[in-house]
C-alpha positions as CSV (number, residue, x, y, z in Angstrom):
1,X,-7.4,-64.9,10.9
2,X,-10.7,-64.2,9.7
3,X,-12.5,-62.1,6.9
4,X,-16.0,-60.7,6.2
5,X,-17.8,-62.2,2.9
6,X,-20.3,-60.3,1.0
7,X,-23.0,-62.7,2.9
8,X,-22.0,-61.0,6.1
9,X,-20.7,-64.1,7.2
10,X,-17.3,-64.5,10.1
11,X,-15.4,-67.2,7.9
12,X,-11.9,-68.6,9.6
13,X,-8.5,-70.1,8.5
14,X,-8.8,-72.8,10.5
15,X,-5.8,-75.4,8.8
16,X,-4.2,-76.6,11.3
17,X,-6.6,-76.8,14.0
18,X,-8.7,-80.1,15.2
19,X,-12.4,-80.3,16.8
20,X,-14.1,-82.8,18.5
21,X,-18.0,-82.2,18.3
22,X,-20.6,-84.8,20.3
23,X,-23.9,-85.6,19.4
24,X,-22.5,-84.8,15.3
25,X,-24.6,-86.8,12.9
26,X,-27.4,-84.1,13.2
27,X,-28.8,-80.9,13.8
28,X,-26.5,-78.3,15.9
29,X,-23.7,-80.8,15.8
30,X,-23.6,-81.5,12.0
31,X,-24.1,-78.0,11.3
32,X,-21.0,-77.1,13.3
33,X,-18.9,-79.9,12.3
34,X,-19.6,-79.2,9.0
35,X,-18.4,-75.1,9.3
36,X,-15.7,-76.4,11.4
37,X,-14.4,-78.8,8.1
38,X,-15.7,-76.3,5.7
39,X,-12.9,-73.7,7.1
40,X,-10.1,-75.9,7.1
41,X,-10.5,-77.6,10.9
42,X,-9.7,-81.3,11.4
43,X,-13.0,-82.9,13.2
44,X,-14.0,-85.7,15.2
45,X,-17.7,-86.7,14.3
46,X,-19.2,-88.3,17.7
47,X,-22.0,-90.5,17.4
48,X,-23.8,-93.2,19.2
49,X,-22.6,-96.6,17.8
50,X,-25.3,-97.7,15.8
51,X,-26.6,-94.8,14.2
52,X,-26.2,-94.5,10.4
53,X,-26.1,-90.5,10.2
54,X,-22.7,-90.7,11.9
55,X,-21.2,-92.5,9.3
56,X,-23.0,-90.6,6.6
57,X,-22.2,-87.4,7.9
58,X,-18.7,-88.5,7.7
59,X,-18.4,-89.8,4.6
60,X,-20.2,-86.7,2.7
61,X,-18.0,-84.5,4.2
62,X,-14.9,-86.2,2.8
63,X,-16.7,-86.5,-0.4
64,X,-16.3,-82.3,-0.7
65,X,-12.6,-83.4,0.7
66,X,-12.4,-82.0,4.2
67,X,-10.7,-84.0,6.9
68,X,-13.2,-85.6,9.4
69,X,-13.2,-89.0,11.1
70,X,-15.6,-91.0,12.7
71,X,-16.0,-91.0,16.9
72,X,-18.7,-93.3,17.6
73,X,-19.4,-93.6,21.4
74,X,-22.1,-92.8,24.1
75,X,-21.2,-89.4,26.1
76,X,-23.2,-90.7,29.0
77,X,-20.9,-93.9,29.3
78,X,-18.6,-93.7,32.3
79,X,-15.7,-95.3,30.6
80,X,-16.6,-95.4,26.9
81,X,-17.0,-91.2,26.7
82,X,-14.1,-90.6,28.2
83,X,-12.2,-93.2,26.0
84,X,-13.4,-91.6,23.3
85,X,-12.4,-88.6,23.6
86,X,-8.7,-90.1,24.3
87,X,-9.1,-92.4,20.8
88,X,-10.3,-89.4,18.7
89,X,-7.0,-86.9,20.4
90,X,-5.0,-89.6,19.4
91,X,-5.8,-89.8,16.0
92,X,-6.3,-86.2,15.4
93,X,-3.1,-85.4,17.1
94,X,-3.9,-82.4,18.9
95,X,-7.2,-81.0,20.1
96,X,-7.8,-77.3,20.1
97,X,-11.9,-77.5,20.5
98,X,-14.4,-79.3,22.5
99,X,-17.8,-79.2,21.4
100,X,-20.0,-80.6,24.0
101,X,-23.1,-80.7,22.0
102,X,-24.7,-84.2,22.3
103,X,-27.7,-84.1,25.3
104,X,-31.1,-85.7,25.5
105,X,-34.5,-84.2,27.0
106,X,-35.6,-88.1,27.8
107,X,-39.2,-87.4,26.7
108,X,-41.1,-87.3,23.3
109,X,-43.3,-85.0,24.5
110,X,-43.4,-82.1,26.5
111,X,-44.0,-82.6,30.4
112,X,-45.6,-79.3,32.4
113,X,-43.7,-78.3,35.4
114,X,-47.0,-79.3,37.6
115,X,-46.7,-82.7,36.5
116,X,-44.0,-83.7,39.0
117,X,-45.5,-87.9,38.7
118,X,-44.0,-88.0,35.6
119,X,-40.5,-86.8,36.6
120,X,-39.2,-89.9,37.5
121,X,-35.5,-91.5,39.0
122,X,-35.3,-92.9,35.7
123,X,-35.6,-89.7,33.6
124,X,-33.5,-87.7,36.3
125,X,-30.8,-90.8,35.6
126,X,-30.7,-90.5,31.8
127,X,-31.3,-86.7,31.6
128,X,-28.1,-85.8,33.7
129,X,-25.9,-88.7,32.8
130,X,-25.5,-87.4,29.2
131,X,-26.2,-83.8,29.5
132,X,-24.2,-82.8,32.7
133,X,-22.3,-85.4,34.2
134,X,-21.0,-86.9,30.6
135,X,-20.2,-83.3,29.5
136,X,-17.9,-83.2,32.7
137,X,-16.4,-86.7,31.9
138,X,-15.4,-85.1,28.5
139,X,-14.5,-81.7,29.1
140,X,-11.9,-83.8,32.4
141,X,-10.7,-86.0,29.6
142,X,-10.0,-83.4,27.2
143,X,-8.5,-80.8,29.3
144,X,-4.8,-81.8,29.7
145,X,-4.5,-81.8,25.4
146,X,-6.4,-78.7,25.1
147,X,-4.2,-76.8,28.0
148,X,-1.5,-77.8,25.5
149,X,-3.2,-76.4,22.7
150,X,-4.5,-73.3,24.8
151,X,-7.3,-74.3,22.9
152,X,-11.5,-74.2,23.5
153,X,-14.6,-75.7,24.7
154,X,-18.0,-74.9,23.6
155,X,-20.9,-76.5,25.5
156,X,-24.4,-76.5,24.2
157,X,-27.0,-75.5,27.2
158,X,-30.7,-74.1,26.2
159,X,-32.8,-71.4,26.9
160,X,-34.7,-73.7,29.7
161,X,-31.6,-73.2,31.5
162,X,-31.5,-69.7,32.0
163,X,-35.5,-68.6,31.6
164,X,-37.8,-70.9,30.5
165,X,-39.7,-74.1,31.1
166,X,-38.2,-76.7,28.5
167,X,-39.3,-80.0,27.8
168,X,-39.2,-80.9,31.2
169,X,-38.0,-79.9,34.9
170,X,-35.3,-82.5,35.0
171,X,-33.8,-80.9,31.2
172,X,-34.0,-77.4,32.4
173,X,-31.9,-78.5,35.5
174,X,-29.6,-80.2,33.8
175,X,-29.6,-77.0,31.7
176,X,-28.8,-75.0,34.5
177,X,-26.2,-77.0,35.4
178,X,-24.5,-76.7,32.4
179,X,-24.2,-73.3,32.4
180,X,-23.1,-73.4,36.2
181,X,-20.5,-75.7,35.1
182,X,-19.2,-73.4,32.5
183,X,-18.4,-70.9,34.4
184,X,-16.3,-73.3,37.1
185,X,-14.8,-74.8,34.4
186,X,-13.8,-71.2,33.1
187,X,-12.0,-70.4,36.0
188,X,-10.6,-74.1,37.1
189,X,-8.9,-74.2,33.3
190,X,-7.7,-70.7,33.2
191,X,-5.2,-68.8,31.9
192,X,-4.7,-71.8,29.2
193,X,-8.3,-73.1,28.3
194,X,-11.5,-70.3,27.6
195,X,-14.7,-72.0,28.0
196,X,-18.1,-71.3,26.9
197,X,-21.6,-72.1,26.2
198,X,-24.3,-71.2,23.9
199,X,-28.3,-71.4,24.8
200,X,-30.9,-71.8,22.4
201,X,-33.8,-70.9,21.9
202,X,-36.7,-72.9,19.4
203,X,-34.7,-74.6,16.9
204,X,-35.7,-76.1,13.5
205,X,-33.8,-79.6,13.8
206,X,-34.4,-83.6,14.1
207,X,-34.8,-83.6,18.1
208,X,-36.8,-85.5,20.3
209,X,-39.4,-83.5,21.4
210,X,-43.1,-83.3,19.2
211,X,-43.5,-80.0,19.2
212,X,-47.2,-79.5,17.3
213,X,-47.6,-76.7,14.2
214,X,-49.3,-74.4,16.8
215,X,-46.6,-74.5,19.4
216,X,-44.0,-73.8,16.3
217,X,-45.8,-70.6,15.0
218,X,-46.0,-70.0,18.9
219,X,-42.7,-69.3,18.9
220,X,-42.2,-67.8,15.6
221,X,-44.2,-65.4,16.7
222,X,-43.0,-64.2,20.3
223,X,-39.6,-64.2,18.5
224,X,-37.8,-60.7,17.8
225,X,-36.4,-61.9,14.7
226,X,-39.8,-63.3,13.7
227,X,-38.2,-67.3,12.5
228,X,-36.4,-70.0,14.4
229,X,-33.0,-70.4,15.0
230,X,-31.5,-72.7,12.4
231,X,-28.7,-75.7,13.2
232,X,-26.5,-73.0,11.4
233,X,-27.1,-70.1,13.3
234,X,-26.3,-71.8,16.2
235,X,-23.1,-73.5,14.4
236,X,-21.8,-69.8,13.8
237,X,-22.4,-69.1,17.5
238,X,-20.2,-72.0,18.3
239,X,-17.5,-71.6,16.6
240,X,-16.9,-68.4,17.0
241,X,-16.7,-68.7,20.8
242,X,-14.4,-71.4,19.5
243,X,-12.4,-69.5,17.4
244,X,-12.9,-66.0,17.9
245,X,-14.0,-64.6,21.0
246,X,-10.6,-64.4,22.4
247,X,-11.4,-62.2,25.6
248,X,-14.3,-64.3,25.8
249,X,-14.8,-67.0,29.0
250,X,-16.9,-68.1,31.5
251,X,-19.7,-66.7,29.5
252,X,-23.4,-68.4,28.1
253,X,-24.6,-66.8,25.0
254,X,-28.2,-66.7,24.5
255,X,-28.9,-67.7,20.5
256,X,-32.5,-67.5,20.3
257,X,-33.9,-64.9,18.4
258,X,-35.4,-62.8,20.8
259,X,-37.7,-65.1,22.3
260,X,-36.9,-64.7,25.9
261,X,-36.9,-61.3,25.8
């Protein structure tokens, strides 16, 4: 199924197969739609309604002629997520990945764990809605297709899950949730669904958060590898638990560079 390229590189035959990956009109979830299409894989592009990198995204990958379609919808939605997925199934036919990707730290800026007046109801609400609860409301609605398809879901947690700080206390809970719920999802969707998670570490992408020159070079720095992780080197990561990792379940797979060590 899969062959080494002079670049080192895991490529896959993936013709086929279909994908579903959230949060896709940028960063990790473009870059992983993108390999996904660029190695044969039908896939879903998610997107909140409204935002004009979806259907870009879309419509350059069709230009190099993969097969992708649009998904626009909110994860955090109670009905519309769900319904999403079910629309995006439907028109794919079958479904033999879930990329939960899409999440939100609620903050532009980065709030110290001492500053608990600033972690508000509101941020709590808006945190977990889309990063933990939605990803359940997605994973539940996709499960029945991908049992079918003994197929895969990848979830994207973060290093502030598993040992550091984060953005904020409410996103590195909602961080550790994720990669609680992994492993219950693991074992609730065995023998007929594996299910994963990757958790990164600094990454070079269009998020939220203002990190300043000095805290970038910060983490270039404590790094092993000596550079940030790049939308692609965590797209690799994902779809090779996707694709690959056969024996592989239950499991979160640290993707930072060293930084944590």
């Amino acid at each position: 199924m899969t062959n080494l390229t002079a670049a080192n590189k895991v490529r896959y035959d993936l013709s086929g197969k279909a994908a579903i990956v959230t949060g896709a009109a940028s960063g990790i979830g473009l870059a992983t739609a993108t390999m996904l299409a660029r190695n044969g894989c039908t896939v879903a592009i998610n997107y909140l309604e409204g935002d004009a990198r979806g259907p870009e995204a879309v419509a350059n990958l069709r230009q190099e002629g993969h097969n992708v379609i649009e998904a626009p919808g909110s994860v955090s939605d109670p009905a519309g997520g769900p319904q999403m997925i079910e629309d995006a199934i439907r028109r794919l036919g079958r479904l033999d990945l879930l990329v939960n990707n899409a999440g939100t730290p609620g903050v532009t800026t980065v709030v110290p764990p001492n500053r608990l007046d600033l972690i508000t109801d509101e941020l709590w609400e808006t945190i977990m809605q889309t990063n933990l609860i939605g990803l359940f409301r997605l994973s539940k609605a996709a499960a029945p297709t991908l049992k079918e398809c003994h197929g895969a879901i990848v979830s994207v947690a973060s290093i502030a899950g598993v040992h550091s700080a984060g953005s904020s206390l409410a996103y590195g809970a909602s961080k550790a949730g994720v990669v609680n719920i992994t492993k219950n999802l693991a074992r609730g969707l065995a023998p007929e669904v594996r299910v994963n998670a990757i958790a990164p570490g600094a990454v070079d992408s269009s998020w939220q958060i203002q990190w300043g020159d000095a805290a970038r070079q910060s983490s270039i720095e404590k790094a092993a590898l000596k550079r940030r992780c790049s939308p692609e080197d965590l797209a690799e990561a994902i779809v090779f638990l996707g694709f690959g990792a056969t024996m592989v379940t239950g499991q979160t797979l640290v993707v930072d560079g060293g930084l944590t060590l």
